[in-house]
N, C-alpha and C positions, 0 to 999 in steps of 0.2 A: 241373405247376404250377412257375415260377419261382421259386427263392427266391435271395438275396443275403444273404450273412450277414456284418457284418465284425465283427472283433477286434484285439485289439492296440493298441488307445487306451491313453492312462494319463495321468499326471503327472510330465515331468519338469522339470529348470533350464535355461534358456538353453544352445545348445552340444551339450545332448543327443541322443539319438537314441530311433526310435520304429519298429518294424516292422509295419505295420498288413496284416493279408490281408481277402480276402473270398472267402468260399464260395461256387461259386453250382451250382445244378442247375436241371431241367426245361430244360434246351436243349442245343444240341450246341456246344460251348465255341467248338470251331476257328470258327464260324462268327460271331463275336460281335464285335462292339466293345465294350469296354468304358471305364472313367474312373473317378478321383475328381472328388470334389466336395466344397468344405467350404463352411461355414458358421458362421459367427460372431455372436454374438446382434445384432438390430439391422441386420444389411446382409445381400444379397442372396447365393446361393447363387453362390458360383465354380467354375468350370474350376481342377483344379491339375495332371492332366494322364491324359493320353490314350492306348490301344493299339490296334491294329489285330491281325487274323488274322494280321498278317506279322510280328509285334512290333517294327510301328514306334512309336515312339514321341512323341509333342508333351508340353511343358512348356510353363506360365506362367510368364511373366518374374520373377514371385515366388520362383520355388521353383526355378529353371535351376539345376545347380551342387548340389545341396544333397538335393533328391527323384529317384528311382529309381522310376520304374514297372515294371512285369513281370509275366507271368505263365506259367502252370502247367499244360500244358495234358491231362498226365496227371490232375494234382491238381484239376484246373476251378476254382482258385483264384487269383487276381489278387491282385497285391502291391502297397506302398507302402511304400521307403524311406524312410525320413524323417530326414538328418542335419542338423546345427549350427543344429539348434530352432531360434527366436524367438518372445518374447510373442507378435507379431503372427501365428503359425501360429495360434494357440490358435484350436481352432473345433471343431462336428464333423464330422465326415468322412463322405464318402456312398458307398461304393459307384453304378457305373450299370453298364446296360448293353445293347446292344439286338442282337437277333440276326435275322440275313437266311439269304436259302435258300444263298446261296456264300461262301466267306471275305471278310470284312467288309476293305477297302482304305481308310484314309484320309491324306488329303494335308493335314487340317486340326488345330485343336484345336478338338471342337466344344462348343457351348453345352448346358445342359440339356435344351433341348425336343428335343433328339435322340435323348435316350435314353427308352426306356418303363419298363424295370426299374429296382428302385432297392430300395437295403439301408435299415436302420433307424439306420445310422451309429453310428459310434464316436469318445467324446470325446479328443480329445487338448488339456492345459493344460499350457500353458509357463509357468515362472514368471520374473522378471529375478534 
């Protein structure tokens, strides 16, 4: 069985920083693509960014500069830096992730209906 677990939400000020992970089991890591995704009340669920089995990586133009994706592939845990906050991050965050029979390549940053797994997300609040 699949699961995705994230942690590492919280509340901080503008400026701040946030280390968010996600746990995942029930598949075989190297094989997976994975992503964040946030969500903010009110608007639709975003891409903030992307890994592949090769740990390439894609960012949204939101967060270039500022977010850090990564992952773990002893640990089967997937990261998200999160520095020099803004109100407007304030959302929750979603673990994804979708796993194939060979190391997952991509050239993109992809949208949600890409992914089948999915964590129960963790809140991150920025304040001004």
């Amino acid at each position: 069985q699949v699961q995705l677990v994230e942690s590492g939400g919280g509340s901080v000020q503008a400026g701040g920083s946030l280390r968010l992970s996600c746990a995942a089991s029930g598949f075989t890591y190297s094989r997976v693509c994975m992503a964040w995704f946030r969500q903010a009340p009110g608007k639709e669920r975003e891409v903030v960014a992307g890994i592949d089995s090769y740990d390439t990586t894609r960012y949204a133009d939101s967060v270039k500069g500022r977010f850090t994706i990564s992952r773990d592939n002893a640990k089967n845990t997937l990261y998200l830096q999160t520095n020099s906050l803004k109100p407007e991050d304030t959302a929750m965050y979603f673990c994804a992730a979708r796993a194939y029979s060979i190391p997952c390549r991509r050239s993109y940053l992809p949208g949600p209906s890409e992914y089948n797994y999915w964590g129960r997300g963790t809140q991150v609040t920025v304040s001004s």
